[in-house]
C-alpha positions as CSV (number, residue, x, y, z in Angstrom):
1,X,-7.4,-8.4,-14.4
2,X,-5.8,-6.1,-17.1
3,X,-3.3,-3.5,-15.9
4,X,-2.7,-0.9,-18.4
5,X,0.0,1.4,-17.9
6,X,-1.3,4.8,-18.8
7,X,-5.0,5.6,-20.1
8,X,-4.3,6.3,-23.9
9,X,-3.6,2.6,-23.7
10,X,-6.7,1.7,-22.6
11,X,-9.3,-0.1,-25.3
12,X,-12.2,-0.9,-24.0
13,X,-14.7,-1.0,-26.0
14,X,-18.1,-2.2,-23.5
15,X,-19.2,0.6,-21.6
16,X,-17.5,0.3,-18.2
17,X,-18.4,1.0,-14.4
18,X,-15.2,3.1,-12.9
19,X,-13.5,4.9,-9.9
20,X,-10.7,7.5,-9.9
21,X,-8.4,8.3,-7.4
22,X,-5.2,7.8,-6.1
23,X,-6.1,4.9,-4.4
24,X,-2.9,5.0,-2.1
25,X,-2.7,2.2,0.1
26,X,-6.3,0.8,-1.2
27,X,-7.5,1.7,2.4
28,X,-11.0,0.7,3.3
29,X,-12.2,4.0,1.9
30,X,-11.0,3.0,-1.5
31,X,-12.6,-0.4,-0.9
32,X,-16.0,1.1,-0.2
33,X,-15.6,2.8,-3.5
34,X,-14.2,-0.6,-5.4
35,X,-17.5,-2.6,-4.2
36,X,-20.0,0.1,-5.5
37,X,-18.2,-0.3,-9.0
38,X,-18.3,-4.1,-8.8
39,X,-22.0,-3.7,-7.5
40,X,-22.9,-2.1,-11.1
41,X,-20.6,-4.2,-12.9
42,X,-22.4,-7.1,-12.0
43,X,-24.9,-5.9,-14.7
44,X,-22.7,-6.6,-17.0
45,X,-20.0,-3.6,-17.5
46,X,-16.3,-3.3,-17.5
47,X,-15.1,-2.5,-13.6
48,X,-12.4,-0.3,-14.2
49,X,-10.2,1.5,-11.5
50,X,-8.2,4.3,-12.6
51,X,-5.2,4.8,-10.3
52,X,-3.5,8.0,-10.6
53,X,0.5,7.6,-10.6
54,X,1.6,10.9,-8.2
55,X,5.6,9.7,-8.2
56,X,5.5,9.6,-4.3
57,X,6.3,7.1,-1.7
58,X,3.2,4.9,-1.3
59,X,1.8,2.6,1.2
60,X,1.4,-0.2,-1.4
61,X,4.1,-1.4,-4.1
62,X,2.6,-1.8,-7.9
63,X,2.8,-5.4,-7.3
64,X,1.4,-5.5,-4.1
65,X,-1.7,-3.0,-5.7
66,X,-1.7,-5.5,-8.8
67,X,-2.3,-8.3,-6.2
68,X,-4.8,-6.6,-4.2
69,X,-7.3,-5.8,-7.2
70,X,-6.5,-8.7,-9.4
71,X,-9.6,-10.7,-8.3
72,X,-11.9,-7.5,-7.9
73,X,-12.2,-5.3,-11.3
74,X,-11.3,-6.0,-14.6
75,X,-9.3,-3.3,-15.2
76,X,-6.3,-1.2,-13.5
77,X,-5.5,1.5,-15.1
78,X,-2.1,3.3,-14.0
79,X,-2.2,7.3,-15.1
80,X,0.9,8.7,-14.6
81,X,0.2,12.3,-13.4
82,X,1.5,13.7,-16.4
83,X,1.7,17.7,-17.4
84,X,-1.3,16.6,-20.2
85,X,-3.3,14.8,-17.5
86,X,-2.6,17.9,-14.6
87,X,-3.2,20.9,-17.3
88,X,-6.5,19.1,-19.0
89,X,-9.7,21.1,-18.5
90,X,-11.7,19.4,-16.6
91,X,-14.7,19.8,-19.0
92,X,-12.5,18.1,-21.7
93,X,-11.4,15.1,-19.2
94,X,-14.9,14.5,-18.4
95,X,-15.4,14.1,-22.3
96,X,-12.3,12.7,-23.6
97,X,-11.1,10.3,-20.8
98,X,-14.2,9.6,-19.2
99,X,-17.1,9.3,-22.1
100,X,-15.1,8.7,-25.1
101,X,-12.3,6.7,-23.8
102,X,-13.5,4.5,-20.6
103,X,-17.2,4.7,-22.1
104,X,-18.3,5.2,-18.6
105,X,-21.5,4.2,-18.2
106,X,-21.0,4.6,-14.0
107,X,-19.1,6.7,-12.3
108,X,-18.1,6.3,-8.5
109,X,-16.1,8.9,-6.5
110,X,-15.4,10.1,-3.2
111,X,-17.1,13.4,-2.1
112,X,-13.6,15.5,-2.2
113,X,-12.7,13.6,-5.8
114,X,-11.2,17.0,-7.7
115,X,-9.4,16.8,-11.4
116,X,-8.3,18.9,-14.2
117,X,-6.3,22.0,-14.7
118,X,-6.3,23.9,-11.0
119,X,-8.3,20.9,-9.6
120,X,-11.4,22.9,-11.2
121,X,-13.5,19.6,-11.8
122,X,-15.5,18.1,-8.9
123,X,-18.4,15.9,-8.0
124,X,-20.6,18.9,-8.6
125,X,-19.1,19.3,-12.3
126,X,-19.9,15.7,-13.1
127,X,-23.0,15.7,-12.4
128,X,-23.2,18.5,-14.5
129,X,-22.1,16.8,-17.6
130,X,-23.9,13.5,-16.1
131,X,-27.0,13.8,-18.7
132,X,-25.2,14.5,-21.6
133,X,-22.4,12.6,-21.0
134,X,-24.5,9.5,-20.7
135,X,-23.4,8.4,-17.3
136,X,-24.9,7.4,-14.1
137,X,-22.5,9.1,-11.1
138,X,-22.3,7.9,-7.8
139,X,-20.7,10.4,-4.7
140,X,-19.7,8.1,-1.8
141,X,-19.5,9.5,1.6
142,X,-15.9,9.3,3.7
143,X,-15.1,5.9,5.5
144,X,-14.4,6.7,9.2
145,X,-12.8,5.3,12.0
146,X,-14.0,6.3,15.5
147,X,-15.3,9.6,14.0
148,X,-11.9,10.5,11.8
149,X,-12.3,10.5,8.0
150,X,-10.0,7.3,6.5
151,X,-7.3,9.0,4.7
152,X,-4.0,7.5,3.4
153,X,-2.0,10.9,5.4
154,X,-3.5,9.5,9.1
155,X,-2.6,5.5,7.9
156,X,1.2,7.1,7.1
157,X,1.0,9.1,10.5
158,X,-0.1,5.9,12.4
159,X,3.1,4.5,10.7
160,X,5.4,7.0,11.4
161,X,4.6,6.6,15.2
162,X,4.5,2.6,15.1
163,X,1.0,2.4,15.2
164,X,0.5,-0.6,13.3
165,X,-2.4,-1.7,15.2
166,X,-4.2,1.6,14.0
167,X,-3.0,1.3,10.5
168,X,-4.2,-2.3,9.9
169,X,-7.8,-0.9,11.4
170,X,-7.4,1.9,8.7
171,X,-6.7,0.0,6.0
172,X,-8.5,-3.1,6.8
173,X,-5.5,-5.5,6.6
174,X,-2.3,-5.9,8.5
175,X,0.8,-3.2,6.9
176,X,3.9,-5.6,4.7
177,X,6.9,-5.0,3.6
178,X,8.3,-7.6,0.9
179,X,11.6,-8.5,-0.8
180,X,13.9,-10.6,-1.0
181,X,17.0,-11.6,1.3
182,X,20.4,-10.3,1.1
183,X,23.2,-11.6,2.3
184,X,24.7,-8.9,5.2
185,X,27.3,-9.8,7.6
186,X,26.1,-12.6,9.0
187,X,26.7,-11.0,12.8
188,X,23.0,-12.6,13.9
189,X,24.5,-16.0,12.9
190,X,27.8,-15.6,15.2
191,X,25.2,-14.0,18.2
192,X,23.3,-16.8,17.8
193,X,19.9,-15.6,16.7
194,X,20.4,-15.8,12.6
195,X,18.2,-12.9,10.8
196,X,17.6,-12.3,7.1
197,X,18.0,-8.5,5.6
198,X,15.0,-7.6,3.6
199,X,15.3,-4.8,1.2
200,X,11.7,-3.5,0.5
201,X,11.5,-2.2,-3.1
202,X,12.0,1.8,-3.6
203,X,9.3,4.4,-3.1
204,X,7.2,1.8,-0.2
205,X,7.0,3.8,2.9
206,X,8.9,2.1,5.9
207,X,7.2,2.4,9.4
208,X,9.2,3.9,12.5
209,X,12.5,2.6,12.6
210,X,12.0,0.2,15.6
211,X,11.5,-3.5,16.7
212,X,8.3,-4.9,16.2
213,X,6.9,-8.8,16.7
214,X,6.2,-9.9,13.5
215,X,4.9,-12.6,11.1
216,X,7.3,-13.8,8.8
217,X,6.7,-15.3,5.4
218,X,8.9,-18.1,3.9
219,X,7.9,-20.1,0.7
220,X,4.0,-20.3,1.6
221,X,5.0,-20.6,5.6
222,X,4.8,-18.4,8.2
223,X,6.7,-17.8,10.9
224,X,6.4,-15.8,14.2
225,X,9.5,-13.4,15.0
226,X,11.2,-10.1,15.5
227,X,11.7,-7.0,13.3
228,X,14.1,-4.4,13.0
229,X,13.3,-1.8,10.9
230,X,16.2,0.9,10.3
231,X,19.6,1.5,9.8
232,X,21.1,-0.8,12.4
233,X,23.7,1.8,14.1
234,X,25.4,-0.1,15.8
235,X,26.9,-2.5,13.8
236,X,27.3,-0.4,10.0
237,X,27.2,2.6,8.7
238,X,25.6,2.4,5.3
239,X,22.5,4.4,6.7
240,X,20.6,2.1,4.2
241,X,17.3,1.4,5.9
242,X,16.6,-2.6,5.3
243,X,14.0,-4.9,7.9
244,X,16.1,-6.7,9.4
245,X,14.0,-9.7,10.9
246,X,14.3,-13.3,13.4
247,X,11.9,-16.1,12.5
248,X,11.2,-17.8,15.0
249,X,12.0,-22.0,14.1
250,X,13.0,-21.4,11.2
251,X,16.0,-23.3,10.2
252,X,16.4,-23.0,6.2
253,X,18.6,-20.6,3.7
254,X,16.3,-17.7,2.7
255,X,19.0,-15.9,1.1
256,X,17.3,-14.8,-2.5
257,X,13.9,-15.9,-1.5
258,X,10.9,-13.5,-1.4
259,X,10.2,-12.6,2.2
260,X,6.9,-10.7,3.1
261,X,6.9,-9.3,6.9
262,X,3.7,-8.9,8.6
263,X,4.1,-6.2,11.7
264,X,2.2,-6.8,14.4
265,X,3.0,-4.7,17.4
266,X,5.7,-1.9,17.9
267,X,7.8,-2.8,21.0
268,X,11.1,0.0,21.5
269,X,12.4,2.5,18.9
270,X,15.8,1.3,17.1
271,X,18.7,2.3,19.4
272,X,22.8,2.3,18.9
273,X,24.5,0.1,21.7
274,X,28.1,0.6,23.2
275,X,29.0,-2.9,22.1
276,X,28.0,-6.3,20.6
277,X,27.5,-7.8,23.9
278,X,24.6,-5.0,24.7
279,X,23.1,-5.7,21.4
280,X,22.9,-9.3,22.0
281,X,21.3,-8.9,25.6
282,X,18.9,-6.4,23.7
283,X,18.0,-8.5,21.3
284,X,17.2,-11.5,23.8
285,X,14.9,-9.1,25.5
286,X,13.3,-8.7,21.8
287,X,13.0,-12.2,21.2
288,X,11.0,-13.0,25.1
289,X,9.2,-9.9,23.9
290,X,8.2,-11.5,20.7
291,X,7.0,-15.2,21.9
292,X,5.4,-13.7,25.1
293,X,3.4,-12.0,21.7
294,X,2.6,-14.6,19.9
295,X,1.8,-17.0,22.9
């Protein structure tokens, strides 16, 4: 898969099948939209996904997005949401962009899909300029869970209550945070339960600051464990949120490595403790909480 980095970029010269959106999160209402463009690819066109870049925090990391499509389209184009892309007529982005750039030969969209200056374009407008245009367009209906549209605002309100159960049935695979290990105080060590700090990278959306059981992953391996996600009160005062996590038999130096945590269930909300000696009871608790999980 190509990633381009902004559409002017883009060269294709084929004619190509492609989707437009923001594609937060890649939820499995942006998947239904993904198939349908490899479903006319497979007739030999260019899949192309155009990802519009809003500057926000995000569900999904541009590496994690990269890894996500790689083996689906040929194409991911990134479009910063630029003052040329947000003031551009829509009558002119349907030409420019879509015909004469992408060559679009299929166009897939969801039924609220709106673009151009004042959001004036819409699925109604494209098929206006369908015929002319020489394009094929394809309006796909909402994915819904138990009657609620798919949306990435309800997977980030699942998250912000702990819900990760919910989210991973929204987006059709279990919420991660990656990064790699820092070194911290090394206060686990001393208590007796060593943890690694993982840092996620900036703009990915944290859930609730908490403990959860979660799946660790180490060089290829995964481990069950424990997850703190927050600021850890009790013991500093950086206010820096970080997942802070326990992996279960695992005996190695992770310091530096890549981590990727997996959350599985929420158990309590992160709390500040009198003293070390109630944090380490706590955390005990968390631990029987977290094999009782995974048993």
């Amino acid at each position: 898969m190509r990633e381009i980095r902004e559409i002017g970029s883009y060269e294709g010269k084929q004619h190509c099948a492609i989707t437009l959106g923001k594609f937060d999160g890649l939820h499995r209402g942006h998947q239904k939209l993904i198939r349908r463009v490899k479903e006319y690819a497979s007739a030999g066109v260019e899949s192309v996904v155009c990802a519009f870049d809003m500057g926000k925090e995000s569900l999904l990391t541009g590496q994690e997005r990269r890894g996500r499509l790689s083996a689906q389209v040929d194409s991911l184009v990134v479009c910063p949401f630029t003052k040329e892309i947000r003031e551009m007529e829509a009558e002119v982005f349907i030409r420019r962009v879509l015909a004469e750039t992408f060559h679009a030969a299929y166009i897939v969209v969801g039924t609220d899909f709106q673009f151009g200056r004042g959001k004036g374009g819409d699925a109604a407008l494209l098929e206006a300029f369908a015929k002319q245009c020489g394009y094929h367009l394809d309006v796909i209906e909402k994915e819904r869970y138990r009657g609620q549209v798919i949306s990435s605002t309800y997977i980030k309100e699942a998250l912000c209550e702990g819900n990760v159960e919910l989210a991973r049935a929204l987006l059709g695979y279990p919420y991660q945070i990656s990064g790699k290990v820092e070194h911290g105080r090394q206060l686990g060590r001393t208590l007796g339960f060593p943890t690694m700090n993982v840092a996620p990278e900036k703009g990915k959306i944290m859930p609730r600051f908490g403990v959860y059981a979660c799946q660790i992953e180490i060089e290829g391996r995964c481990f069950p464990g424990i997850g703190n996600v927050g600021i850890k009160p009790t013991v500093t005062e950086a206010h820096r949120p970080l997942v802070e996590v326990f992996a279960f038999d695992y005996d190695g130096d992770a310091y530096g490595k890549e981590v990727t945590v997996t959350f599985c269930t929420f158990e309590r909300p992160e709390e500040q403790f009198h003293s070390v000696e109630e944090l380490q009871n706590r955390v005990r608790a968390d631990i029987q909480f977290g094999k009782a999980y995974f048993s």
